[in-house]
C-alpha positions as a printed Julia matrix, in Angstrom:
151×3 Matrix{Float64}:
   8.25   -6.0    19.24
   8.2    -9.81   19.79
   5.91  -12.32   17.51
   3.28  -12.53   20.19
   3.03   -8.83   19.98
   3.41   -8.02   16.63
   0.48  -11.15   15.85
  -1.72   -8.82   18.24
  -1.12   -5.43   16.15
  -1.77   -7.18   12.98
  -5.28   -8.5    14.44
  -5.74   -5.22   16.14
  -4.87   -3.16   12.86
  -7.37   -5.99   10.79
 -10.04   -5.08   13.21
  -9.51   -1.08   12.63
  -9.56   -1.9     8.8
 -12.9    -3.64    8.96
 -14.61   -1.39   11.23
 -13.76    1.43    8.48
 -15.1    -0.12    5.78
 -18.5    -1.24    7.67
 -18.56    2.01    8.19
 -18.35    3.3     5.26
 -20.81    0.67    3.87
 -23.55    1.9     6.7
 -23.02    5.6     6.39
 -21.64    5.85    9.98
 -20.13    9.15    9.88
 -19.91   10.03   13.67
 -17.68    7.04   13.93
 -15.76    7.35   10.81
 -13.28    9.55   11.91
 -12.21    8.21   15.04
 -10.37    5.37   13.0
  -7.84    8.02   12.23
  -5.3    10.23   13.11
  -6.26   13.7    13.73
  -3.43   14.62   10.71
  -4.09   11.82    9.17
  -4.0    12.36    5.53
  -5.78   10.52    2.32
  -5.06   10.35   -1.82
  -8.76    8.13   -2.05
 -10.95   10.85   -2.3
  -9.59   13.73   -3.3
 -11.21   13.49   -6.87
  -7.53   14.44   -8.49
  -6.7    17.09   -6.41
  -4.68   17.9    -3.03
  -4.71   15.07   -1.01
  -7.46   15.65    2.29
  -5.99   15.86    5.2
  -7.37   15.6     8.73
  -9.73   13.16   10.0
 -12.91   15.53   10.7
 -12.18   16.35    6.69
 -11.61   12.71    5.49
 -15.09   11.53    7.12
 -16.56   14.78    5.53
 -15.25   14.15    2.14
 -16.09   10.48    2.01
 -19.55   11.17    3.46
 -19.97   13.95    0.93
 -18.62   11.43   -2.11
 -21.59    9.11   -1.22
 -24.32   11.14   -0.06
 -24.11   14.34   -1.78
 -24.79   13.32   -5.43
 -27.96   13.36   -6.94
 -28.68   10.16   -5.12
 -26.94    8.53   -2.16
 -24.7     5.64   -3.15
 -25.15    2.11   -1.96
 -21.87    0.33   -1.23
 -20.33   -3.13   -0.07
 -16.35   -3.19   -0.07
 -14.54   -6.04    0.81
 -10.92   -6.39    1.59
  -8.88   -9.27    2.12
  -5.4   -10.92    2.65
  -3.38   -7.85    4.0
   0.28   -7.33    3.29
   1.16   -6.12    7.03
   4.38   -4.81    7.85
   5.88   -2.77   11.13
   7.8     0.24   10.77
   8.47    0.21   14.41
   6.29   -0.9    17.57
   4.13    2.36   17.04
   3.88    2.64   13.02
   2.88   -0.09    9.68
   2.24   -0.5     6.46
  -0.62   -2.44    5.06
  -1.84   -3.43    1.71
  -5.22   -4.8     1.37
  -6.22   -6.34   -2.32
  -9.77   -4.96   -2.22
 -13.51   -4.83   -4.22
 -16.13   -2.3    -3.94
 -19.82   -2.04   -5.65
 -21.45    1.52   -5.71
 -25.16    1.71   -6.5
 -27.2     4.42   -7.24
 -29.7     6.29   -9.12
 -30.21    8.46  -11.64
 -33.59    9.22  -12.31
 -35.48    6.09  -12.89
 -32.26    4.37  -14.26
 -29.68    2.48  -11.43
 -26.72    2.9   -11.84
 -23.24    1.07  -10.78
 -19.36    0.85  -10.22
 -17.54   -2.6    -9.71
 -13.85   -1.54   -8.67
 -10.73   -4.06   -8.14
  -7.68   -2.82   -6.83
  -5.39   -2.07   -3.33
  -6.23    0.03   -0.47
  -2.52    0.99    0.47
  -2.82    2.37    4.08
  -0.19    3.64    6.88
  -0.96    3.12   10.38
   0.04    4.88   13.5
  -0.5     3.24   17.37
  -1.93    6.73   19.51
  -2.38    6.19   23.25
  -1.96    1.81   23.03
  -4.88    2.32   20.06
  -3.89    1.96   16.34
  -5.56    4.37   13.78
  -4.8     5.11    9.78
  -2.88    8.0     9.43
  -2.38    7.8     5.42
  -4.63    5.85    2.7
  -4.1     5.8    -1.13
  -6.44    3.77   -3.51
  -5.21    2.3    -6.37
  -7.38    1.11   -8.95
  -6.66   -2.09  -11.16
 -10.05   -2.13  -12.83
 -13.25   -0.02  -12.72
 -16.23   -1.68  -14.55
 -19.45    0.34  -14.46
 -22.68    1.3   -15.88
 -22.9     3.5   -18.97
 -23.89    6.45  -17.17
 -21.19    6.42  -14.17
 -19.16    9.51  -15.22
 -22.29   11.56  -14.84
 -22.44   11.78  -11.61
């Protein structure tokens, strides 16, 4: 892959990383999986147990994380100043410093997570279109409101 090339997979793969977390943020499910492979796997969320894999069962299991609690959860992530690296023409790494807030309620009371940490992702290019095809989470610092492990 020459420089001009690879500078146009690291935009592309920027774009693709942006567009997941918007939709994320807006609760656009229908589009949500399309950003990955079809055995695309994830460690995110998982909640500590086999790692999903799939991406009809990633979008499921991230829409379920922040709708299916007692109240839907409000969230802005932001990511910035990837680590991008190619594999080959058709596979990269990436790893994105990152910062979420999670809002929601219980009962009368809001409730909130402030996370720091690195999304670190694997990317595959499928028919001239890149997509994630693995996604771990790692966690540097979690501050949150007193009642966050209830949920």
């Amino acid at each position: 892959m020459n420089d001009c090339a690879k500078l146009l997979a690291i935009e592309e793969i920027k774009t693709l990383f942006a567009r997941r977390l918007r939709y994320m943020d807006t609760g656009q499910w229908h589009l949500y999986a399309d950003l990955h492979t079809e055995d695309a796997i994830t460690e995110t969320y998982s909640r500590g147990t086999a790692p999903i894999a799939g991406a009809q069962a990633i979008a499921a299991a991230i829409e379920q994380f922040m709708t299916g609690g007692p109240a839907p959860i409000t969230s802005v992530h932001h990511a910035h100043t990837p680590e991008i690296e190619f594999l080959s023409n058709d596979e990269a790494t990436g790893i994105w410093p990152m910062e979420d807030h999670l809002w929601w309620s219980q009962g009368r009371r809001e409730e909130w997570l402030h996370g720091y940490g690195h999304y670190h992702e694997h990317y595959r290019r499928v028919n001239d279109r890149w997509l994630i095809a693995w996604r771990r989470l790692s966690r540097l610092r979690v501050d949150h409101s007193p009642g966050f492990y209830d949920r």
